[in-house]
C-alpha positions in Angstrom: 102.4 -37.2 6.9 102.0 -33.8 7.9 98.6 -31.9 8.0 99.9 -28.2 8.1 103.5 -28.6 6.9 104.5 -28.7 10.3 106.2 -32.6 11.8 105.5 -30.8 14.9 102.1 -30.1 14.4 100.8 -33.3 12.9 102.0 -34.9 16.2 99.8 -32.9 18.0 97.0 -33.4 16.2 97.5 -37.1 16.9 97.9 -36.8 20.1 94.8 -35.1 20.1 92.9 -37.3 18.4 94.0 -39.9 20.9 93.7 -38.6 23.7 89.9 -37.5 22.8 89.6 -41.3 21.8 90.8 -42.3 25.0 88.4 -39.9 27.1 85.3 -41.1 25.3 86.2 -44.4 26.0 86.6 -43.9 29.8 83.9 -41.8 29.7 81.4 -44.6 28.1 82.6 -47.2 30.9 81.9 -44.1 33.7 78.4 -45.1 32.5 78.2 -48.0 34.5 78.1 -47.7 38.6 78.4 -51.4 39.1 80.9 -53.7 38.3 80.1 -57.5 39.0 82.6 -59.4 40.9 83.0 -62.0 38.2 83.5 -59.1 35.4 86.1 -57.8 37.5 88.1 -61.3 37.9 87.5 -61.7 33.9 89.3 -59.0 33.2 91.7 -59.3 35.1 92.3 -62.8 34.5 93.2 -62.0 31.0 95.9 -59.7 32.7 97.3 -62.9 34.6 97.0 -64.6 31.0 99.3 -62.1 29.4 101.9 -62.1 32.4 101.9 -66.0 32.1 101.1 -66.2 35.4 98.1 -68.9 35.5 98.2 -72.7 36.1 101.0 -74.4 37.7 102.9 -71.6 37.4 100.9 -69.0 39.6 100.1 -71.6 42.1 104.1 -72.5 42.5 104.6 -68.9 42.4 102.2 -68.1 45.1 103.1 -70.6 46.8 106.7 -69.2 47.9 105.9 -65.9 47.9 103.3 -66.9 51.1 106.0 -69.6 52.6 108.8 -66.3 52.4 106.2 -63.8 53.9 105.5 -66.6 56.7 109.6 -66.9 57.4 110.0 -63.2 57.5 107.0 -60.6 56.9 104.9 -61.3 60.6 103.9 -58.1 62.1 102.6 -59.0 65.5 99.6 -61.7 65.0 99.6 -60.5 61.5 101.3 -61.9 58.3 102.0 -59.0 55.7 102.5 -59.6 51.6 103.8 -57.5 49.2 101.8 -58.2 46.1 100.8 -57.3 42.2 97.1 -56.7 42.6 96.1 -58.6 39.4 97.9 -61.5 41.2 94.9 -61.7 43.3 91.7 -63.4 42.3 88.0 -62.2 43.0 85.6 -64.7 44.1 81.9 -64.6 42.2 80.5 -64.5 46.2 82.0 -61.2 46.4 80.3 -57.8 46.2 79.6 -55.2 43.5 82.3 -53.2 42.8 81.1 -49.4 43.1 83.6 -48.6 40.1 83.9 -44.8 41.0 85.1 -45.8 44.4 87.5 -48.2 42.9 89.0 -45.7 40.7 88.8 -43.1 43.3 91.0 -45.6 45.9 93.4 -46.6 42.7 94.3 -42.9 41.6 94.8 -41.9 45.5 96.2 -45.0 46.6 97.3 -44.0 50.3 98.3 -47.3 52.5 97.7 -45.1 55.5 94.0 -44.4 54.9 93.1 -47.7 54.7 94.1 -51.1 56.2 95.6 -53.8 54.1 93.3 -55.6 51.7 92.9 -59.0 53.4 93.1 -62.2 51.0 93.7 -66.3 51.6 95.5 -68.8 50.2 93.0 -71.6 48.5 93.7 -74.2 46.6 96.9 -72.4 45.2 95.3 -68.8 44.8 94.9 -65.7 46.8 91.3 -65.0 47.1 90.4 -61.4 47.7 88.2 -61.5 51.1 88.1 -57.9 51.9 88.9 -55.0 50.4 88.0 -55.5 46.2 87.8 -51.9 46.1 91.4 -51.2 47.0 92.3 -54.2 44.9 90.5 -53.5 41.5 91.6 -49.8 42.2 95.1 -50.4 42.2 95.5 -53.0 39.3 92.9 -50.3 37.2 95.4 -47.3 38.2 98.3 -50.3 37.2 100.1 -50.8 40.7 102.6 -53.3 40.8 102.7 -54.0 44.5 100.3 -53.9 47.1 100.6 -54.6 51.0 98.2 -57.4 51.9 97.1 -59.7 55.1 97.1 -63.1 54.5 94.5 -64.4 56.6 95.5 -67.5 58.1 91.8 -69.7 58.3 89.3 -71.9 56.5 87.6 -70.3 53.4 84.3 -70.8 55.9 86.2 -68.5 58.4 87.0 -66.1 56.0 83.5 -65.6 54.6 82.1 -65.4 57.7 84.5 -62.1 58.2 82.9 -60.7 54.9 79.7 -61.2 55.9 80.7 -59.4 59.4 82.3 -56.3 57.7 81.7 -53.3 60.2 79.7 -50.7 59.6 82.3 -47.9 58.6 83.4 -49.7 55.1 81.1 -49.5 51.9 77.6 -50.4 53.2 76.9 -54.6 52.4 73.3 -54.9 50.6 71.2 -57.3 50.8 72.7 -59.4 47.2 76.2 -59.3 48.5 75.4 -61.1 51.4 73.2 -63.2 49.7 75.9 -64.6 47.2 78.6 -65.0 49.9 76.1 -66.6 52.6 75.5 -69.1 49.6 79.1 -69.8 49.6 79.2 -70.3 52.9 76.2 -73.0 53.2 74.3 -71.1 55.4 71.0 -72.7 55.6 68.4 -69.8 55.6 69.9 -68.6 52.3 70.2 -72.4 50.8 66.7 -72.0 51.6 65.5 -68.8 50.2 67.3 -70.2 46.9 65.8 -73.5 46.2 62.1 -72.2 47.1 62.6 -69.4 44.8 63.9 -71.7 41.9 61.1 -74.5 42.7 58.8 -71.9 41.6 61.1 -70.9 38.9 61.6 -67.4 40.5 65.0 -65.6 40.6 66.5 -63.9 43.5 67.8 -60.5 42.9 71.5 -60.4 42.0 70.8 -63.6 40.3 72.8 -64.2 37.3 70.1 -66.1 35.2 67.0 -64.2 34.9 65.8 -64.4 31.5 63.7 -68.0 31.2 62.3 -67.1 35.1 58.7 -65.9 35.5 60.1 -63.3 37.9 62.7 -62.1 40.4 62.3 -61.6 44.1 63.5 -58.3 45.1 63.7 -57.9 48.7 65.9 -60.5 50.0 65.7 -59.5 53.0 61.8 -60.2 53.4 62.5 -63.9 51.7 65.2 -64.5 54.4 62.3 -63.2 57.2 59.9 -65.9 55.8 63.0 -69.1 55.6 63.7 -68.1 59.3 60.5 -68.7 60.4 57.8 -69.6 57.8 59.1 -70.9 54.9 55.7 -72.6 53.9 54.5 -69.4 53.8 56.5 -68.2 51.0 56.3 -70.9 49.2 52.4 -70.5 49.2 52.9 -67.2 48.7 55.1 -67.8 45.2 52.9 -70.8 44.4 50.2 -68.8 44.3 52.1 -65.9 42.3 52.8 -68.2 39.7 48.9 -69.3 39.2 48.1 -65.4 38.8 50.4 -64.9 36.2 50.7 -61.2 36.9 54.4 -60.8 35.6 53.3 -61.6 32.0 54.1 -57.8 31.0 57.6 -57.5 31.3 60.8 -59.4 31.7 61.5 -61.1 34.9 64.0 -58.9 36.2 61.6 -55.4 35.6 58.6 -56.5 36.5 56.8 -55.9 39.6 54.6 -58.8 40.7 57.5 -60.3 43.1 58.4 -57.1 44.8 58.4 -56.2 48.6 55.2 -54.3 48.8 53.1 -57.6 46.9 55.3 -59.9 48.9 54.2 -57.7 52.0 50.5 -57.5 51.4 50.1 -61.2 50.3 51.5 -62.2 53.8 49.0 -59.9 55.5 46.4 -61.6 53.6 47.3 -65.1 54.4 47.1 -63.8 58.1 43.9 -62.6 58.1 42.6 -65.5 55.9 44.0 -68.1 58.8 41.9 -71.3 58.7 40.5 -70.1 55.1 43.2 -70.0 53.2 42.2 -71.9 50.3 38.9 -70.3 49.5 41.0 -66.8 50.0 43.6 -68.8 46.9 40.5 -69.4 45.0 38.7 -66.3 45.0 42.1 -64.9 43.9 42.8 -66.8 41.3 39.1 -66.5 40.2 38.6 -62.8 40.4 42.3 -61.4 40.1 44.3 -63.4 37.8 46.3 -62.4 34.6 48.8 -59.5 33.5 45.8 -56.9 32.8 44.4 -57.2 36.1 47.8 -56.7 37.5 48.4 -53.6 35.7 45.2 -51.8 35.7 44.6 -52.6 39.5 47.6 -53.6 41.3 50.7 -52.4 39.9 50.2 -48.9 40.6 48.8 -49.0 44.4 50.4 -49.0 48.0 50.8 -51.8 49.9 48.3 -50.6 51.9 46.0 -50.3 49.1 46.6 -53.7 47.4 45.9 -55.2 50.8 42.3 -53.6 51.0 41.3 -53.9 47.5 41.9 -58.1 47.5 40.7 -58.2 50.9 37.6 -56.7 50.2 37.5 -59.1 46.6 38.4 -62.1 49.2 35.8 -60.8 51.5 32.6 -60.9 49.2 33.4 -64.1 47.8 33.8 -65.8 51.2 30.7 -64.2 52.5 28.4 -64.1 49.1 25.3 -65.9 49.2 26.0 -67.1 45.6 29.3 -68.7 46.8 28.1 -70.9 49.3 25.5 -72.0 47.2 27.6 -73.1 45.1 30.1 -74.9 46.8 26.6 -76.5 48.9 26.0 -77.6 44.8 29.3 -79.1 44.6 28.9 -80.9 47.8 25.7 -82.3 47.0 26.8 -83.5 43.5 30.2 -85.2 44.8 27.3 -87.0 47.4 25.3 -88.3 44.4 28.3 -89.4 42.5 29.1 -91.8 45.3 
């Protein structure tokens, strides 16, 4: 076919047209910041598939190519690996992959700049334990070989490395260390897990969110409160749940498990020491359901959502009305015996 009477031409044209296709395409995936760990190791699992390099076959494989590196690739302490980075396999506890960093590090791939990405042999397969970035980058810019450490220690050992990462690589957040901790058994974390899920609450970076009744965001204040008072945040979430103020919005974007609520709430259990339950009950009374949330909590500081249920706690524990009737109570629960 030719468009202007030209062969020439026409091949231009296509060329065109492909290459525009293939710049919207990489310009729609540009659109996303974050890659998840798992996403990554899907996709380039399917790589792996295509090779035929999966099963037996990889593990076999791997298996010499670490056993040849041990015979003759030691540098010092250090045992060195040339290897195809889609060979390597990313573990869900890993972090977020900041995807312009990745493709920055694969297009500029310079051994020099950075040390080599360290992985370990488990169970067959080369786990990625630092260095995803330099990874992902090179088997996106479609590197064959890459320089790597293989560590030379229990999967425990190398996670507690990750967790450890110094301060001048890509900052850790608070959800990549939760993940990996996880992984590693680490009992503050287990913690912060299974009170959140007995109270059917997600923790941020969770991957199921959508039949939860919310997600704690600041994992770093829910590993504060397993350290030291885990009771207290399972009050805290208990009594979250009996409010119902996340009703308005999907678990994941709504606000009634966030750090300045979380904050204010523990203030409020402080101050309400020896009281606690008639502070639960006068805020369940007077401040439960989605509406109230929205109208009068949603928008405020955490200063200001700590005065305004204090003062709402307050009046209730000091009302005439109130001890009247609980006196009423008292002296029914008598004549019933």
């Amino acid at each position: 076919m030719e468009l202007n009477g030209n062969k020439n031409t026409t091949v231009v044209n296509c060329n065109r047209y492909f290459y525009a296709k293939i710049i919207k395409e990489d310009t729609n995936m540009c659109k996303r910041v974050y890659l998840k760990a798992k996403e990554a190791e899907k996709e380039m699992q399917e790589a792996r598939k295509a090779d035929g390099f999966i099963g037996e076959t990889e593990k076999i494989l791997i298996a010499n190519m670490v056993k040849a590196a041990r015979n003759n690739s030691r540098v010092g302490d250090k045992l060195l690996m040339v290897v195809d980075p889609k060979y390597i396999h990313i573990p869900d506890w890993q972090r977020r992959i900041k995807l312009s960093r990745a493709y920055e590090i694969g297009n500029n791939y310079n051994s020099y700049k950075w040390d080599e990405p360290k992985v370990l042999l488990c169970n067959g397969l080369l786990l990625c334990i630092d260095g995803q970035h330099r990874i992902y980058g090179a088997f996106k810019a479609n590197k064959e070989d890459v320089v790597v450490e293989v560590m030379e220690c229990s999967l425990e050992e190398a996670i507690e490395l990750f967790l450890s990462q110094s301060t001048d690589r890509a900052k850790m957040q608070p959800m990549d260390i939760y993940h990996a901790a996880l992984a590693a058994g680490k009992p503050e974390y287990i913690a912060l897990r299974d009170i959140c899920h007995k109270h059917n609450v997600a923790v941020k970076g969770d991957d199921e969110t959508e039949n939860t009744v919310g997600t704690l965001t600041s994992i770093s204040d829910g590993i504060g409160f397993t350290k030291t008072k885990p009771e207290l945040l399972d009050s805290m979430l208990a009594l979250l749940g009996k409010l119902g103020w996340n009703g308005y919005a999907d678990s994941y974007n709504g606000k009634a498990y966030t750090a300045k609520i979380i904050r204010a709430l523990r203030r409020l259990y402080a101050y309400c020491e020896g009281r606690v339950d008639e502070m639960e009950q006068a805020l369940i009374e007077h401040c439960n359901g989605t509406e109230f949330f929205v109208n009068n909590i949603m928008d405020k500081t955490q200063a200001q959502i700590f005065d305004y249920l204090s003062e709402i706690v307050r009046y209730e524990m000091e009302s005439p009305l109130t001890a009247k009737k609980k006196t009423v109570k008292r002296n029914t629960k008598v004549k019933a015996i």
